[in-house]
C-alpha positions in Angstrom: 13.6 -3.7 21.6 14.2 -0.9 19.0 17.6 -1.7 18.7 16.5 -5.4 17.9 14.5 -3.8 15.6 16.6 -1.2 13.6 19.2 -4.3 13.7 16.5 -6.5 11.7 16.1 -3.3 9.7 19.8 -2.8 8.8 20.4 -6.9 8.1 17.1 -7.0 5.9 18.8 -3.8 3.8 21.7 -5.7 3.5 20.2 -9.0 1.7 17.6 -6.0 -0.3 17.8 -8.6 -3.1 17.3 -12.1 -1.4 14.4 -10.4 0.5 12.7 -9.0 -3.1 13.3 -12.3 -4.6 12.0 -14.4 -1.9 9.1 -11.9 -1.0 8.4 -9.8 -4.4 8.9 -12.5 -6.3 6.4 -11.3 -9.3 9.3 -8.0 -9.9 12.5 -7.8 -11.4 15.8 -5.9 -10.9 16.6 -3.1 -13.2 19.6 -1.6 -12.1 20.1 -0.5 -8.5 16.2 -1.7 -8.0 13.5 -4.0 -7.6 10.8 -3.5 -9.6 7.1 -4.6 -8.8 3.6 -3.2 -8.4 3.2 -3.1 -4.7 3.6 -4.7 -1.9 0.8 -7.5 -2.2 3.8 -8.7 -4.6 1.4 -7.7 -8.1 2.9 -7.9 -11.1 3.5 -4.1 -11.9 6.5 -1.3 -12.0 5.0 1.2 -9.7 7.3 0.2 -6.4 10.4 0.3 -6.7 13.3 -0.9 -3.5 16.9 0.1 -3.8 18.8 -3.0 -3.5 22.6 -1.4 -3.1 23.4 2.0 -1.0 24.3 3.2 2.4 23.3 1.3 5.8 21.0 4.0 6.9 19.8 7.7 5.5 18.2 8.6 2.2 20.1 6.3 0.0 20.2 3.3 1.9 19.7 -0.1 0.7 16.3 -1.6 1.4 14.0 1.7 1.2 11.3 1.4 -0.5 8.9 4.0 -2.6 5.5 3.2 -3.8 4.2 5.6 -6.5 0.5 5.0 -6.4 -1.6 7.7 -8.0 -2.7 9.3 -4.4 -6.1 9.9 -5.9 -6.9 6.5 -6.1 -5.3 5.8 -2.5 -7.1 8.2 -0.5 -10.8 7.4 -1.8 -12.9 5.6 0.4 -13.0 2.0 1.4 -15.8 0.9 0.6 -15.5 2.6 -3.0 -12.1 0.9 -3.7 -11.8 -2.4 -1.6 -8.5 -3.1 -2.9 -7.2 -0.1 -1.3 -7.5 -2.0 2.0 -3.7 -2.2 2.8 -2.5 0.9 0.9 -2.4 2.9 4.6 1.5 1.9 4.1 2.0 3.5 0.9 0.4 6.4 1.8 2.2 7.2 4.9 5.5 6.9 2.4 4.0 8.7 -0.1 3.2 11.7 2.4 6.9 11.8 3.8 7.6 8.4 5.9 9.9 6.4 4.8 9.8 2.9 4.8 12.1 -0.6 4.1 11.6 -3.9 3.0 9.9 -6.1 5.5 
């Protein structure tokens, strides 16, 4: 199964683009990137996903950084409901990287 996995993984980094289109559809390309404010697909600049690079490593196409301010990640649920499905961007923001999925 991981190999069917990292497979999907390396294929998705390869179409970076069709997937951000498709998917992100409310960002933009500026350059190398995809632009868009997270990845609930809001209108926004503050995740960005390399579209061209390597097949795997720290350049590779397809990885993904979302720079949300971690204070407003890491307060509490009930405070800030929309935080709900930020656990992703957290984990990436704390050292784990991530691709487009």
């Amino acid at each position: 199964m991981p190999d069917k996995a990292s497979d999907l993984a390396h294929r998705l980094g390869r179409q970076a683009e069709a997937v951000c289109s498709h998917y992100l559809s409310n960002g933009r390309r500026e350059g190398r990137y995809w632009l868009v404010g997270d990845v609930r697909n809001t209108p926004g600049r503050s995740m960005f996903v390399r579209l061209k690079g390597a097949e795997s490593g720290k350049g590779a196409a397809g990885k993904w950084t979302d720079y949300v301010a971690p204070e407003i990640m890491l307060r509490p649920r009930a405070r800030r409901p929309f935080c709900a499905g930020s656990a992703a961007s957290a984990q990436h923001n704390l050292g784990t990287s991530g691709r487009v999925a």
